[in-house]
N, C-alpha and C positions, 0 to 999 in steps of 0.2 A: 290322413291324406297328404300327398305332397304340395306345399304350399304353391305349386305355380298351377296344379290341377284344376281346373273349374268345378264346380258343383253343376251347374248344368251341363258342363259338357257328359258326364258322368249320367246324367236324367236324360238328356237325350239319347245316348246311348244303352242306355236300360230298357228306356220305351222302346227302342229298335229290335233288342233281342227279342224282347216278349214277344213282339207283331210278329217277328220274321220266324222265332223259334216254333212260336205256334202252327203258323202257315206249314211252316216246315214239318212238324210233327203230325199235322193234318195229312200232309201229303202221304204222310208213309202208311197210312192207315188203309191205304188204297191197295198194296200190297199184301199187309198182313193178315196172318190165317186164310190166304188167299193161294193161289196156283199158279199166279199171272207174272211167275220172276223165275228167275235162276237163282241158284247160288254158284261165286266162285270162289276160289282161294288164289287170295293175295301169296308173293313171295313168303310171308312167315307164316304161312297155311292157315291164317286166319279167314275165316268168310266174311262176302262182301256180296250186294245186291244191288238191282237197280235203283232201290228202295232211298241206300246209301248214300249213293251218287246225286238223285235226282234234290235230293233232299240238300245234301251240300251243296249244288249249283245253286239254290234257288236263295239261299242264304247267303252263300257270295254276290249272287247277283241287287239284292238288296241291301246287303252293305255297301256293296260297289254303287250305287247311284245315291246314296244318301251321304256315307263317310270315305271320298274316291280316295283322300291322301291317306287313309288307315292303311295298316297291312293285316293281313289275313295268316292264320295258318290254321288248314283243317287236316283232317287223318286221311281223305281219299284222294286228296289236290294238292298237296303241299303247301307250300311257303308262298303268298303275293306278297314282296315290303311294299313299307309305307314310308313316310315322312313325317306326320304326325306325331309318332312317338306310342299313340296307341295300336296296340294288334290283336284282332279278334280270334278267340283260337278255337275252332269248329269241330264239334264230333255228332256227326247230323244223327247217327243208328247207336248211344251205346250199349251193349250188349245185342251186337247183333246174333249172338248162339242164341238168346231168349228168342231176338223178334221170329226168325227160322225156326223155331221149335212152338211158336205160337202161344208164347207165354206174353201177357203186358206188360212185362217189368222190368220195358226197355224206354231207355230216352234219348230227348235228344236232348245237346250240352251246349253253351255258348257260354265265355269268357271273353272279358277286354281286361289288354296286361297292359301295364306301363312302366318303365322301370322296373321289368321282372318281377312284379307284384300281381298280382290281380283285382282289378278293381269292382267290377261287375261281375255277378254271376246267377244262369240260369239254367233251372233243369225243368224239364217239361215228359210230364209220361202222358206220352195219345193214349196209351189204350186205357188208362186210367181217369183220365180228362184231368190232372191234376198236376201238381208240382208246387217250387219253390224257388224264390230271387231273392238278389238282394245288391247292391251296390254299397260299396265303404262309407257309413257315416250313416247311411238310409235305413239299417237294418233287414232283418230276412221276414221275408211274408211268404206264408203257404197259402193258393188258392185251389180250388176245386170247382169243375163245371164254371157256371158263372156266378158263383156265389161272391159277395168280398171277400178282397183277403184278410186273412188273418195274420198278427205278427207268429212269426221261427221261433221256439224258444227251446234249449234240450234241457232235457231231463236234468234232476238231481242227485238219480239215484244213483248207488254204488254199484259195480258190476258183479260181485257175487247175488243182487235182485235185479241186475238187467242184462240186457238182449245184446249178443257179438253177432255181427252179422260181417259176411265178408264173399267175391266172387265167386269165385272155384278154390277148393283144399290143395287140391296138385301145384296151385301156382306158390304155394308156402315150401312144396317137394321141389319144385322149380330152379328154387333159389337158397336151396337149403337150409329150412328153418322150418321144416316140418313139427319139433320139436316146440318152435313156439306157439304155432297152433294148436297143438295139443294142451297147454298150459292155460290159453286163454281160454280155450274151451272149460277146459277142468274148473277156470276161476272164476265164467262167467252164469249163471242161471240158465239162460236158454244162446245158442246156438243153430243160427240157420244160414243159409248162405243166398240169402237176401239182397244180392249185391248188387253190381254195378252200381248207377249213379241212383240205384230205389235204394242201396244203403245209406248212402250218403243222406239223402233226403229222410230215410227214417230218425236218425241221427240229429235232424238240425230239428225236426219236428216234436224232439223229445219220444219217440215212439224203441229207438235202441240208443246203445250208450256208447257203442264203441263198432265200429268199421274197418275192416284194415286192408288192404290193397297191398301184399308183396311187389309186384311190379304193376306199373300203370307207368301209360305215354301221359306230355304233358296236356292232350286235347281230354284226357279222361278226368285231370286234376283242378283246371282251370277254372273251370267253373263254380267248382263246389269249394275251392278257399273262403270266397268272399261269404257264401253264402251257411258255412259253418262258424266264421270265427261274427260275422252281426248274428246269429244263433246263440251266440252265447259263450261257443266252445270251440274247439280248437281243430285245427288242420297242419298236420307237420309230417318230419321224415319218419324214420323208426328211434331217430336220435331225439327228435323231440323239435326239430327245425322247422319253423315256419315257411312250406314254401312248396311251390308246384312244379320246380325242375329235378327233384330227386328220383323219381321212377321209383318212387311206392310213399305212399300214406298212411295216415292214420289217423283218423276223425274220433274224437271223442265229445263228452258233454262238461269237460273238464274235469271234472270230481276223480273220474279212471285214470286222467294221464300218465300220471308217477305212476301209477303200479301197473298201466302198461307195458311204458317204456321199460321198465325195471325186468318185465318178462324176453323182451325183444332185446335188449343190450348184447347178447353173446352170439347172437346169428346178423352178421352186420351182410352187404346184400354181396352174393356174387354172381359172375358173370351168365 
């Protein structure tokens, strides 16, 4: 952690996601597998719901009375700066194709950055009642229902005995690197596409070994640094960089890194 950072500032802000993430993910549940929304499409023909929106206001709005000088940046509101130096970085529906198709294997996200780092992070699945946090130095805890929690820990195993999980296959066609999904596929034992932020969280849970996100915004990555690398394991670019500004990822349990970077090195990302 950066030495001027507080530790409770960090605990107070942890405690906030959880409240508000939940609240938040509670809301959206109101929606799902339901009839009572629209879907629309955003300028990059991405869908978007009331579900969305209603969910991010209500998570702004609770950050905003509790941390007024933070700044905010979510995926359906933009940018609020701050002063602080800390910015919450919001994705109230991820994988809203899932929540519209009436699958539960969608969440909501919440990150605080500081110094372009990520310091706290939390994923929450309603339809699952479950998820997983963590904040730097705190380590990552998975809970379920109201059970306690339990600590994050990933796996050990190699990926020819574990689990590649990843979004959608087109977005490796995307970005030109269709070839490397096929490769990790070929190297890994089982293959599903388990994604969005449920990969992530398989991953930190020791349940798969490896996740990859060709492209991903920074509201989709923010979260899930903090909460794979006190997991155990690692969060970086395809080069191997520790970080949530590159627009693609790749979570492992550590043990896979080198040999997946090593698969990834010759499709570097294009436009």
């Amino acid at each position: 952690m950066h030495p001027t950072l507080s530790p409770q500032d960090l605990a107070f802000r942890l405690a906030l996601a959880l409240s508000a993430g939940k609240q938040a993910g509670h809301l959206t549940l109101k929606y799902f597998q339901q009839d009572n929304y629209a879907v629309e499409r955003k300028a990059d023909q991405s869908p978007v719901t009331i579900a969305d929106r209603s969910a991010e206001e209500l998570l702004r709005s609770r950050i905003a009375a509790t941390f007024p000088m933070d700044g905010i940046i979510g995926e359906e509101f933009g940018r609020s700066d701050g002063t602080s130096g800390y910015t919450w970085i919001l994705d109230p529906i991820d994988g809203t194709k899932t929540f519209i198709s009436g699958v539960p294997l969608f969440g909501t996200l919440i990150g605080v950055e500081h110094g372009g780092k990520s310091l706290v992070g939390f994923i929450y699945m309603p339809g699952l009642d479950q998820g997983v946090y963590a904040s730097v130095g705190g380590g990552a805890w998975y809970f379920r229902g109201d059970e306690p929690p339990q600590p994050a820990r990933v796996s050990q195993r190699p990926l020819n005995r574990g689990l590649f999980v990843t979004s959608q296959v087109d977005s490796f066609a995307n970005r030109g690197a269709l070839d490397v999904f096929h490769r990790l596929e070929k190297a890994a034992s089982v293959t599903r596409t388990w994604g969005d932020c449920y990969g992530y969280l398989l991953v930190a849970t020791g349940r798969a070994e490896l996740m990859v996100d060709p492209i991903l915004n920074l509201w989709d990555a923010a979260a899930v640094q903090p909460i794979i690398e006190e997991a155990g394991g690692t969060f970086t670019d395809w080069k191997g960089n520790p970080t949530i500004h590159a627009g693609e990822a790749v979570a492992t349990n550590g043990v896979v890194l080198a040999e997946v970077l090593g698969m990834m090195q010759s499709s570097p990302l294009t436009p």
